[in-house]
C-alpha positions as CSV (number, residue, x, y, z in Angstrom):
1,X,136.1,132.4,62.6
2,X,133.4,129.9,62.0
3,X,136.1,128.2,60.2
4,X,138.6,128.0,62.8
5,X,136.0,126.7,65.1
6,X,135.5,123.6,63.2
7,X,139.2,122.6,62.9
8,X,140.0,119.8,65.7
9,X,143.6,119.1,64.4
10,X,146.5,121.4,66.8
11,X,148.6,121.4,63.8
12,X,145.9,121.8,61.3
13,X,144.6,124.9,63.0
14,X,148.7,126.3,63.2
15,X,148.6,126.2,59.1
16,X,145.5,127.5,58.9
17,X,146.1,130.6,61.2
18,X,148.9,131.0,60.6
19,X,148.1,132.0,56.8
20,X,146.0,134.3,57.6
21,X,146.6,138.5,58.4
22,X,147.7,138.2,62.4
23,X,146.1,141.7,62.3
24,X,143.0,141.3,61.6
25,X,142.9,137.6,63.1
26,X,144.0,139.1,66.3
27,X,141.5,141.8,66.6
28,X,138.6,139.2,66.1
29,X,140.1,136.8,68.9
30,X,140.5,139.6,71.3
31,X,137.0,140.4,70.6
32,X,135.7,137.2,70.7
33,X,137.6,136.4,74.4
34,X,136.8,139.4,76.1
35,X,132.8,137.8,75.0
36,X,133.5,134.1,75.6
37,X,135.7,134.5,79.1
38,X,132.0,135.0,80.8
39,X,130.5,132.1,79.0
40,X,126.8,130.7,79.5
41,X,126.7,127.3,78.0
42,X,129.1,124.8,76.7
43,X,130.0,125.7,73.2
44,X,130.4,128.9,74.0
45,X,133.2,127.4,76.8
46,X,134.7,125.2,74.0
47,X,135.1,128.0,71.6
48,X,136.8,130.2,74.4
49,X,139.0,127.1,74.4
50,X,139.9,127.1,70.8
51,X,140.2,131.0,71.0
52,X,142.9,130.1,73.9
53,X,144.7,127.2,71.9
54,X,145.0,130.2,68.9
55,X,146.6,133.1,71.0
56,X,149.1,130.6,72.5
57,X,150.2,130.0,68.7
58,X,150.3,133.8,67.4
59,X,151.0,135.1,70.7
60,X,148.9,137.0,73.8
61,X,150.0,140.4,72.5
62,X,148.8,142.7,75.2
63,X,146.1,140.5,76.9
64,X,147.4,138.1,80.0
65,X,148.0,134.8,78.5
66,X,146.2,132.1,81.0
67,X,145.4,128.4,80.5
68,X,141.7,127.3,79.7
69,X,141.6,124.0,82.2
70,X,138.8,121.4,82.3
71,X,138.9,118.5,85.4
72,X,136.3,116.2,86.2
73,X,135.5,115.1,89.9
74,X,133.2,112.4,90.2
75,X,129.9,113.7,88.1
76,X,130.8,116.9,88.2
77,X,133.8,119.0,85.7
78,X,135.1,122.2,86.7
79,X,136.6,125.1,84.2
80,X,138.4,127.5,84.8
81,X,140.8,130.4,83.1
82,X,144.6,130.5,85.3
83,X,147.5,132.3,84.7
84,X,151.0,131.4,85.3
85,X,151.0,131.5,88.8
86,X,147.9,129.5,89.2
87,X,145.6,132.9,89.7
88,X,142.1,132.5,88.7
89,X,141.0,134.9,86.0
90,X,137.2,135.4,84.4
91,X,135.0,132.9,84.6
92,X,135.0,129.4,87.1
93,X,132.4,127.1,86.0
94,X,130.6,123.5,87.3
95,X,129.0,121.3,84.9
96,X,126.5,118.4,85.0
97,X,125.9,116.2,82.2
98,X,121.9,115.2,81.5
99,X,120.6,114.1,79.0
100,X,120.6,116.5,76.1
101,X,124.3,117.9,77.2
102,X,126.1,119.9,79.9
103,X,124.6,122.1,82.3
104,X,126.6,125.3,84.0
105,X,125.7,126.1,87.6
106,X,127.4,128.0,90.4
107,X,129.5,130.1,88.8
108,X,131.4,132.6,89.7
109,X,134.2,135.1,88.6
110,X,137.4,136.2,89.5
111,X,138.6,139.8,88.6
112,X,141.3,140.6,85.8
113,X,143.0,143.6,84.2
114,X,142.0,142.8,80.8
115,X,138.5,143.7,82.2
116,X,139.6,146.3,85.0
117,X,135.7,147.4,85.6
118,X,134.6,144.0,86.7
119,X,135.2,142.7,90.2
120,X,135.5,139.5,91.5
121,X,131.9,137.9,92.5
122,X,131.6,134.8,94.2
123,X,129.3,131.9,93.2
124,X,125.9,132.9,95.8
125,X,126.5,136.8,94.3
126,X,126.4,135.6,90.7
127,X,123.7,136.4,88.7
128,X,121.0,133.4,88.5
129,X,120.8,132.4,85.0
130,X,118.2,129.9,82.9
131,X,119.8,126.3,82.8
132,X,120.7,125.4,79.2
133,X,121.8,122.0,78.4
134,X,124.7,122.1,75.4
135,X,124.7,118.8,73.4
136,X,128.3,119.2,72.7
137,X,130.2,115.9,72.4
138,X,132.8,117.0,75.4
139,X,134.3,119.8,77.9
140,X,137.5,120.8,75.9
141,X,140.8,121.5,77.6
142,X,143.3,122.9,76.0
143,X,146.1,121.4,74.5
144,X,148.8,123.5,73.8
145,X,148.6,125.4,77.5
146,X,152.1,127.8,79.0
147,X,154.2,125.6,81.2
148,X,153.8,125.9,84.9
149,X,155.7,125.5,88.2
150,X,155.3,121.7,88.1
151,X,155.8,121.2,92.1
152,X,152.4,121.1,93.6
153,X,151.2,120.1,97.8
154,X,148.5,118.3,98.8
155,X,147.2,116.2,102.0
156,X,145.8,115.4,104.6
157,X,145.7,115.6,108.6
158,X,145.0,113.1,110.6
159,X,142.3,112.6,113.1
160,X,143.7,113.3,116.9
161,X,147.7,114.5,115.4
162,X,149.6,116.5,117.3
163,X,150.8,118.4,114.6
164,X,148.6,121.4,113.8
165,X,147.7,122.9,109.9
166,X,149.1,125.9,111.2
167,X,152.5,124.5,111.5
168,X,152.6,123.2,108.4
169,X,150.2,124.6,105.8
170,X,152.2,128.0,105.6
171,X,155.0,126.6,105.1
172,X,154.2,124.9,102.2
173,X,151.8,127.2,100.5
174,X,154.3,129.7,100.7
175,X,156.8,127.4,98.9
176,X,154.6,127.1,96.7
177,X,153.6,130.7,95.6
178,X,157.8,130.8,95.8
179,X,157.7,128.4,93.1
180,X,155.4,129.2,91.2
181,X,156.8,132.8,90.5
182,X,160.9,132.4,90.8
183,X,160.9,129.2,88.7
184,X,161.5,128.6,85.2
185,X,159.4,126.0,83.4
186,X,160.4,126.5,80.0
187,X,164.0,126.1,80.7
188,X,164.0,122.4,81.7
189,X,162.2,121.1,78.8
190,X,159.3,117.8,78.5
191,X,159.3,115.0,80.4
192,X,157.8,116.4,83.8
193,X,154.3,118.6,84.2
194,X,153.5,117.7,87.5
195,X,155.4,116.6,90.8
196,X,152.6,116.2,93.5
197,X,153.5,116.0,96.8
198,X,151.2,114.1,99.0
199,X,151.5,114.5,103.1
200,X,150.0,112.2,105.7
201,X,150.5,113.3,109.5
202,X,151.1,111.1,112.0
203,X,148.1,109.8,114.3
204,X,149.0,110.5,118.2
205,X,151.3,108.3,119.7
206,X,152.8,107.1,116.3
207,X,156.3,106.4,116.1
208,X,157.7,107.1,112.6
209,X,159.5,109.8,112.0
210,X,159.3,112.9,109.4
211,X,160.2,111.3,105.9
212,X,160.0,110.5,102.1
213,X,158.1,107.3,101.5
214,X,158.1,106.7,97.7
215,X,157.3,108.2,94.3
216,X,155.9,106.8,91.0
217,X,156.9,108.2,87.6
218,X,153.8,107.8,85.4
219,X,156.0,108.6,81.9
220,X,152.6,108.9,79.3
221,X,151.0,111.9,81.4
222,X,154.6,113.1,82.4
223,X,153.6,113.1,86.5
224,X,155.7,112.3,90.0
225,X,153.6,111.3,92.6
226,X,155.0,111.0,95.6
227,X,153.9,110.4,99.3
228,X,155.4,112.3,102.6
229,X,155.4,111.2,106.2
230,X,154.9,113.8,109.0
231,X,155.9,112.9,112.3
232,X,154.9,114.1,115.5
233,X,158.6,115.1,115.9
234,X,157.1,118.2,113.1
235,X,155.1,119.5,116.3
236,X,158.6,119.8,118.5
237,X,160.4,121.6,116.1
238,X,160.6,125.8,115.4
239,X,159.9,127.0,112.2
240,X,163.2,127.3,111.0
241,X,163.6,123.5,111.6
242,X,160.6,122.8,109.9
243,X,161.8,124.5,106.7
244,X,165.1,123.0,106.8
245,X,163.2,119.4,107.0
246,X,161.0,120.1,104.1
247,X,163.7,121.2,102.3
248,X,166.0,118.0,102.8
249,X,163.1,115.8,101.7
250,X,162.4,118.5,98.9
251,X,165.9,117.6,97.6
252,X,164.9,113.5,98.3
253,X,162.3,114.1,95.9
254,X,164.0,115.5,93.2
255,X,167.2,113.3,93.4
256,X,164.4,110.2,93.5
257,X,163.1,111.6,90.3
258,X,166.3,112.0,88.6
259,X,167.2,108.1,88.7
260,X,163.3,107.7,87.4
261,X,163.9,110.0,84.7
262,X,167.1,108.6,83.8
263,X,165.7,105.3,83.5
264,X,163.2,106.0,81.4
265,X,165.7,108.0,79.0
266,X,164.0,111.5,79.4
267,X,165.9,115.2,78.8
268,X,164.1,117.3,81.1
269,X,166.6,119.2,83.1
270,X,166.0,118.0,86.3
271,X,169.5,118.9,87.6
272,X,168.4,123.0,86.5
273,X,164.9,122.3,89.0
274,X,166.8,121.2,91.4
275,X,169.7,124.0,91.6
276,X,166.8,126.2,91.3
277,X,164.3,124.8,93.8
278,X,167.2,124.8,96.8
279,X,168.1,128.3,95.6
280,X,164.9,129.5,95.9
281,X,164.5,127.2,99.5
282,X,168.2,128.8,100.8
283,X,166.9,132.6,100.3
284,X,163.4,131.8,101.8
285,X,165.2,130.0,104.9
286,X,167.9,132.8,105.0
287,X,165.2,136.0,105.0
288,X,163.6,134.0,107.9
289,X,166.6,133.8,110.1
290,X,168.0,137.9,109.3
291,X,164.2,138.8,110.2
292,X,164.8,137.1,113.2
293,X,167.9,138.1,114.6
């Protein structure tokens, strides 16, 4: 294993893995990640990584495959362990840097079914431990991670709107658990990992009405960011009109991106996402209105 630490190369560490009895290789990994998901320090977090990177290449078997993440905010990286559907598993850590290495503090863990006799504990419950700084050269992320639903909601509300998180915030995190189970990354192929939707509400008294502003393709890190308008019009509307708008500017979005992607001479399938993203839309609007009647 010591060995497979030390290789930095993704298609190095294939060969080399690859050569060797999955059998016996896989009964060390699982060892080793059922150890390294509750990491204390650093390397331990960057061998979890490379333990990660080597189950996505010979396969999860019976444990729940998940995605070893690494973001930095500021001065401050977060880790964490997620599955497909974006749900935490193991171990969520923060990090500072000093000055011999990184620090964890404030961890805390979030139950899974590869260990069924551990609970979730949030970060105040979790056991204090001694700080150890980790002189390791970086946080690894890791590189060859499961594809994702890549349509994701963010925002903010303005001070003094009238339209109220309530009447919006549902709707789209429900969209979004909607998407993240029903559709099918792997079948529309490179080109697209994220497609961030940004919302602003209106401020009181503003006149602009409920719309798509613009989007930027970024091609290198394969990401759509785009920008929403909510206008105070939202706040008028039932719920069954505020679905049907989301969805129109939902399908805005994507027809935006297609010209982007077709301009930049990409193959991901963005006529599939779409088919599948107002199928999934159509169904959710439909329950609504039969639960209604």
């Amino acid at each position: 294993m010591e060995r497979i630490y030390k290789i930095d190369d993704l298609s190095e560490l294939e060969k080399v893995v690859k050569s060797m009895d999955e059998k016996i290789l896989r009964e060390e990994l699982t060892s080793q990640y059922l150890r390294l998901v509750e990491y204390t320090n650093a390397e331990e977090w960057n061998r979890l990584v490379r333990v990660c990177e080597i189950f996505s290449i010979i396969g999860w078997g019976n444990l729940e495959r998940v995605n070893a993440n690494c973001c930095k905010s500021l001065n401050q990286w977060h880790t964490d362990l997620e599955n497909k559907y974006r749900e935490k598993r193991f171990l969520q850590g923060n990090w500072l840097k000093r000055k011999n290495g990184y620090v964890l503090f404030n961890p805390s863990y979030n139950h899974s079914s590869d260990k069924p006799n551990k609970q979730t504990i949030d970060w105040e419950s979790y056991p204090k431990q001694i700080e150890m700084e980790c002189a390791v050269p970086s946080l690894a992320v890791q590189r060859n991670k499961q594809k994702m639903n890549p349509i994701v909601f963010g925002g903010i509300y303005t001070y003094n709107s009238k339209i109220d998180s309530k009447m919006l915030f549902p709707i789209l995190r429900d969209l979004r658990k909607l998407f993240d189970y029903n559709l099918k990354p792997d079948l529309y192929g490179d080109g697209i990992k994220s497609i961030a939707i940004r919302y602003i509400t209106a401020e009181q008294g503003e006149k602009r009405t409920t719309c798509f502003e613009r989007g930027t393709y970024y091609p290198k890190k394969e990401a759509y960011d785009c920008e929403i308008f909510i206008g105070e019009e939202f706040a008028e509307m039932s719920e069954s009109e505020r679905k049907e708008q989301i969805k129109h500017i939902l399908q805005e979005i994507l027809e935006t991106l297609k010209e982007k992607l077709q301009k930049n001479k990409q193959k991901y399938n963005i006529d599939l996402l779409t088919r599948d993203t107002m199928c999934e839309i159509n169904k959710w609007i439909n329950e609504q209105q039969n639960a209604s009647r």
